[in-house]
N, C-alpha and C positions, 0 to 999 in steps of 0.2 A: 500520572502513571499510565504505562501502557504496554502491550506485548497480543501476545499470539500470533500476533504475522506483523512484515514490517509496514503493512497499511497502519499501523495503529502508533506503530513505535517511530515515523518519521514525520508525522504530524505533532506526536509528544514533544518532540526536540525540537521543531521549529518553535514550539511555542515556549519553551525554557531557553531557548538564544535570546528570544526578546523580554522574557519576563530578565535575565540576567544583562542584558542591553539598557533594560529602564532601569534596573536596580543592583548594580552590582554585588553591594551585600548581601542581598537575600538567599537566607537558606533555603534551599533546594535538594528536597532527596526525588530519588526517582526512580519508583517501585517499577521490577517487573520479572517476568519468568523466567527461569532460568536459562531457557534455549538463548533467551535474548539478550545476556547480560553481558557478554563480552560486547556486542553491538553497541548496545548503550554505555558502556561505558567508555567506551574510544570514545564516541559522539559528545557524549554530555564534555568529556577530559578538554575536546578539543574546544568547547564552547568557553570552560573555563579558560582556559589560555589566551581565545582569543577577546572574551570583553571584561575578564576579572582583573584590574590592576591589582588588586594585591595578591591575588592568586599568583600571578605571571611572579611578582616577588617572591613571594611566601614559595615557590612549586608548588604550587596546590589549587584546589577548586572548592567551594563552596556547593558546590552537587553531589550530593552523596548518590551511589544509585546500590540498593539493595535487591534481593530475591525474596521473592513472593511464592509459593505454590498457589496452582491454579487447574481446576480439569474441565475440560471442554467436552460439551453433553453432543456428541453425533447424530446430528439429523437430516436427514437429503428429502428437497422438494421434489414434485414432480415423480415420485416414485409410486408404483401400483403395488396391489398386493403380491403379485405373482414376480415382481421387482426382487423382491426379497431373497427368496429362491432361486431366480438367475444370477443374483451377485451373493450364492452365498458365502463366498471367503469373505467378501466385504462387508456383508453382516453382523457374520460372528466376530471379525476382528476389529470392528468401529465400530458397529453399532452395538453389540453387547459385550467382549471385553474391553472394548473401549468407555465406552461407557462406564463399566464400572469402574473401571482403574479413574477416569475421571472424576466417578463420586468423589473416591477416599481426597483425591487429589483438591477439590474443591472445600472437605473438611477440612486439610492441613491448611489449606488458605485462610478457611476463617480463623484456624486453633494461632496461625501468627498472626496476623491481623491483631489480631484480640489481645495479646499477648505487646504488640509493640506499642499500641495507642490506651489501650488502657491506663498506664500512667499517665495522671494528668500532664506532666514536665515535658512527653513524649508527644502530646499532641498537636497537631500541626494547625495553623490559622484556616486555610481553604487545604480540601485536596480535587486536583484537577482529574476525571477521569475520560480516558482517553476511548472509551468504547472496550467491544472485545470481550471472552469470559474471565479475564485475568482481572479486570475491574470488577467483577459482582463479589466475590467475597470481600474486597476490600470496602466496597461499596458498604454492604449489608452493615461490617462491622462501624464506620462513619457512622451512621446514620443507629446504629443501640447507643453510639455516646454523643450523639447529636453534634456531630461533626462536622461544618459544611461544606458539599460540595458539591461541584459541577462537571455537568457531560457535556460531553463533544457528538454527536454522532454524524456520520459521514456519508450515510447511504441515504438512498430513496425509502426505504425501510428500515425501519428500526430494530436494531437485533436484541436478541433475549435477554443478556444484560444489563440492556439500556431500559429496554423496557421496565425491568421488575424496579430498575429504581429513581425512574424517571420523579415519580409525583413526589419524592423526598427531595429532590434537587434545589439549591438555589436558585443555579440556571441551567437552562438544557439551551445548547446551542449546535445548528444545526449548518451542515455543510450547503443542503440546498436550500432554496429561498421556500418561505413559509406565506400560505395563503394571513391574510387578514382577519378571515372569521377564526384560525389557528390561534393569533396572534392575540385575540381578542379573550377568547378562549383563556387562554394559558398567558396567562402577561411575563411570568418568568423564562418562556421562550424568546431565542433570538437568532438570528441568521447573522451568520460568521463567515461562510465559506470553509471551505479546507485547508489548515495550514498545509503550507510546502518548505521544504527548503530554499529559501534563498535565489542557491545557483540552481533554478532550476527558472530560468524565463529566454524571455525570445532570445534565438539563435539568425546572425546575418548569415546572407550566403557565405559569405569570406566566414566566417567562423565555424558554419558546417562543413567548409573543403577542408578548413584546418582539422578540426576532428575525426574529419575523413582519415585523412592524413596521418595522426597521432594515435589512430588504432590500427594502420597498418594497409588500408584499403586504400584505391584507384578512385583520388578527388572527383575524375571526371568521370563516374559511373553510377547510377544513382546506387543506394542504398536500401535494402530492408532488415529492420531489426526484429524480432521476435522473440520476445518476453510472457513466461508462464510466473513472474516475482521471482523472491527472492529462494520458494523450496521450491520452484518450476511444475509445470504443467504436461504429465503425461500426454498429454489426447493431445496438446499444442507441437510437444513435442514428436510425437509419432507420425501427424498430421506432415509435419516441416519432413521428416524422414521419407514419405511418401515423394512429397513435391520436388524435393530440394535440387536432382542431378535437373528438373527442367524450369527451376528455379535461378539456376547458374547461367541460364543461357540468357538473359535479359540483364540479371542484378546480380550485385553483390549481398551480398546475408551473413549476418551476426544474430548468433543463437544463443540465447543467456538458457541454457536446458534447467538451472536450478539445482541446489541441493540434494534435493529427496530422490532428483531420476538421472544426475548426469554421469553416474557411474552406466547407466544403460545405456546411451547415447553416444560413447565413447569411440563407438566404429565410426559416427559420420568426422573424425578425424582423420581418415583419409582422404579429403576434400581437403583438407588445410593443410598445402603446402607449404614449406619455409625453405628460403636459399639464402645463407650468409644473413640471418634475423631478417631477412625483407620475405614478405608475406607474397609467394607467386600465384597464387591462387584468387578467389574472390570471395573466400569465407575464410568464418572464423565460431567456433563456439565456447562460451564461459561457462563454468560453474555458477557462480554468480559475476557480477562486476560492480564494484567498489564505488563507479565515475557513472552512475546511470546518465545521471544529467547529462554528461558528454555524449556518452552512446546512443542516447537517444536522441540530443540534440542534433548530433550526425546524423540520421537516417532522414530517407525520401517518406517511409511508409513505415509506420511503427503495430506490428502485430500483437496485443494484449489482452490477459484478460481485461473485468470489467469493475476488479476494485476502485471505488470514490477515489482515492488517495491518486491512485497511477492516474486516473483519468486526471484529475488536477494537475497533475506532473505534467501532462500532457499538454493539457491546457494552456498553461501557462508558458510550456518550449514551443505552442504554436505549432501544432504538428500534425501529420493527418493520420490519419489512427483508425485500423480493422479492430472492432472489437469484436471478442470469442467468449462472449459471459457464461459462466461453469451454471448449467442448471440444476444443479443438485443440492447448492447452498439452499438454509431455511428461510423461507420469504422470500426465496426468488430475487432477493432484490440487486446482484450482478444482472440480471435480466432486463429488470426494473430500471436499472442506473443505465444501460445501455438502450433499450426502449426512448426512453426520453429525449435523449441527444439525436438518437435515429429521427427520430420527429422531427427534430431540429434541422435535420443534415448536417446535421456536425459531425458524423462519424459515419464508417460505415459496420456493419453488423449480418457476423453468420452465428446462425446458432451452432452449439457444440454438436450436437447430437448429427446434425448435416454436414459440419466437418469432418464427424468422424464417417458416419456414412460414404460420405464421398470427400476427401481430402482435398479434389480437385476445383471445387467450388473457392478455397481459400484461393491456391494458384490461379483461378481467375478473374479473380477479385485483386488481389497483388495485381495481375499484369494490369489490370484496367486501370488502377489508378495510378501506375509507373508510364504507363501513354498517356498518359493525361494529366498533366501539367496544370493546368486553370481549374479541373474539378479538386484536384489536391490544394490546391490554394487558397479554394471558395471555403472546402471543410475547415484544412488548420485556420482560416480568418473566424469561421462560424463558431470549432471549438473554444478558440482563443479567447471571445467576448463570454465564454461563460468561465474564466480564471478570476477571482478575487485576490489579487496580490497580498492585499493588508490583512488576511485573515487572521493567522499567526499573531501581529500586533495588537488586532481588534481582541481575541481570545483573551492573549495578555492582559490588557489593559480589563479588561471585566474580572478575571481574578484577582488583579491587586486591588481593584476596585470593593469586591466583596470581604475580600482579604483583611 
């Protein structure tokens, strides 16, 4: 199970493509919030289709995917006391009616939980949990009927969730590589990497002119993409509004502005011209898009935050990548996940607060590495050796394992 953002719900499905790739029979339900249930339910539909033979007979699929309630507890790092008082709408509206509404919400999560698995008939061999606050009540109740199951966690740090129910776990398995003396420690740890989707791995040039191409852009022009997920990124986006008319004059740009902000975002469509469906212009922005893998596998420079999940995405399409990690998540660990690649030079990294500050620090960071050809190629090689392809399979195969 998995949800709260689709960092958590597209690592779940890669890994129920191959539990259902080994196992065609296997029941499969696949718990998660409601924002996220239309999502998952195309996903998982289209996974029956494509590996269930008797699904593909029967029309039908063997993945059941249900709703869960879940509330998510607001908390921002990095923040002083006097923080409080400078954002206080956002205080009072996430950090204490949100909150609260989040309690009750967290309650109803356990009241079904408790409710569906309670019957012994109803309960399931393993359950997979995919990270996130939408796993802890499901979690809590597993583990009152001694239930067993396994996490996934995908950050450099481990979020509140994972945490409270790591030491009941079968196995806890982790996106990045784990020291020895960890290893030692904890025997029921294990490193996995981050599942991905599939279509999401290296792109030839001929295949990035093609995708150039099929989203409407000028092959022979490089590309920048700019990505806040899939409910978008205010500060990324306002950032891009600042830059963008002197962002036109070097690159083309594709704006995914996101759900939650792209009704506000709306003006920089006057940038995006069309004559007779041909795109005259050098931009384009989505609400979300459907084909990330493509869009981003088209782009010279991909601008992101600094969830685990995207950067594997990333990793994996081989690509060079600014990251802009939100410092206000708990445990910093956007920060953390990007810190360590920066080490690496695999990536390159502004902080939020200096983008917003100066917007123009992004813009020339974009131009450097659109002149520079060999440094964008040294990164995408440098990201690219920290992609684990067989995650997703490896995952698999340890829950049927336990299972």
């Amino acid at each position: 199970m998995g949800g709260g953002s689709g960092g958590h719900i597209t690592p779940a499905v890669a890994v129920v493509r191959e539990i259902i790739k080994e196992k065609p029979r296997a029941e499969v339900e696949f718990w998660t919030d409601p924002k996220y249930y239309k999502n998952v339910t195309k996903l998982t539909t289209e996974i029956g289709v494509a590996w269930g033979e008797e699904a593909r007979r029967k029309k039908t699929t063997y993945i059941r995917v249900r709703k869960v309630p879940a509330g998510k507890f607001h908390r921002y790092a990095n923040w002083h006391f006097r923080d409080y008082f400078v954002h206080f709408r956002l205080t009072v509206r996430e950090l204490i009616v949100g909150n609260i509404i989040g309690f009750f919400c967290f309650l109803a999560g356990l009241v079904t939980s408790f409710c569906r698995l309670a019957p012994k008939r109803n309960r399931p061999n393993i359950i997979f949990l995919k990270g996130g606050y939408v796993c802890l009540p499901v979690g809590l109740i597993a583990r009152l009927f001694k239930i067993p199951y396994i996490i996934h966690e995908s950050d450099a740090v481990a979020g509140l969730a994972n945490r409270v129910l790591m030491k009941k776990a079968r196995k806890v398995a982790f996106g990045l590589p784990i020291s020895e003396e960890t290893q030692e420690k904890h025997p029921n740890y294990v490193w996995t990497g981050i599942p991905v989707n599939p279509d999401f791995k290296t792109v030839s040039p001929a295949q990035q002119n093609s995708y150039k191409r099929a989203f409407s852009f000028n092959a022979n022009q490089p590309l920048v993409v700019i990505t806040g997920g899939s409910q978008g990124s205010e500060n990324l986006n306002e950032a891009t509004r600042a830059i963008l008319p002197e962002l036109l004059k070097f690159t083309s740009v594709g704006l995914v502005a996101g759900r939650k902000h792209y009704e506000d975002m709306v003006d920089l469509k006057k940038y995006e011209n069309w004559e007779k469906a041909s795109l005259e212009s050098n931009f384009r922005m989505w609400e979300f898009n459907t084909t990330m893998n493509e869009l981003m596998g088209a782009a010279d420079v991909v601008v992101s935050r600094a969830g685990a999940t995207t950067i594997a995405e990333l990793a994996a399409l081989k690509k060079t990548v600014i990251l802009v990690p939100f410092e206000r998540l708990p445990g910093g660990h956007q920060e953390k996940n990007a810190d360590r690649l920066k080490q690496a030079q695999a990536v390159s990294v502004i902080s939020d607060m200096a983008m917003v500050a100066d917007p123009t620090k992004l813009l020339d960071e974009i131009r450097h590495l659109i002149k520079s050809p060999k440094t964008r190629a040294d990164m995408a090689e440098r990201l690219h050796q920290e992609a684990r392809t067989d995650a997703a399979r490896r995952l698999a195969e340890i829950i049927l394992e336990e299972a």
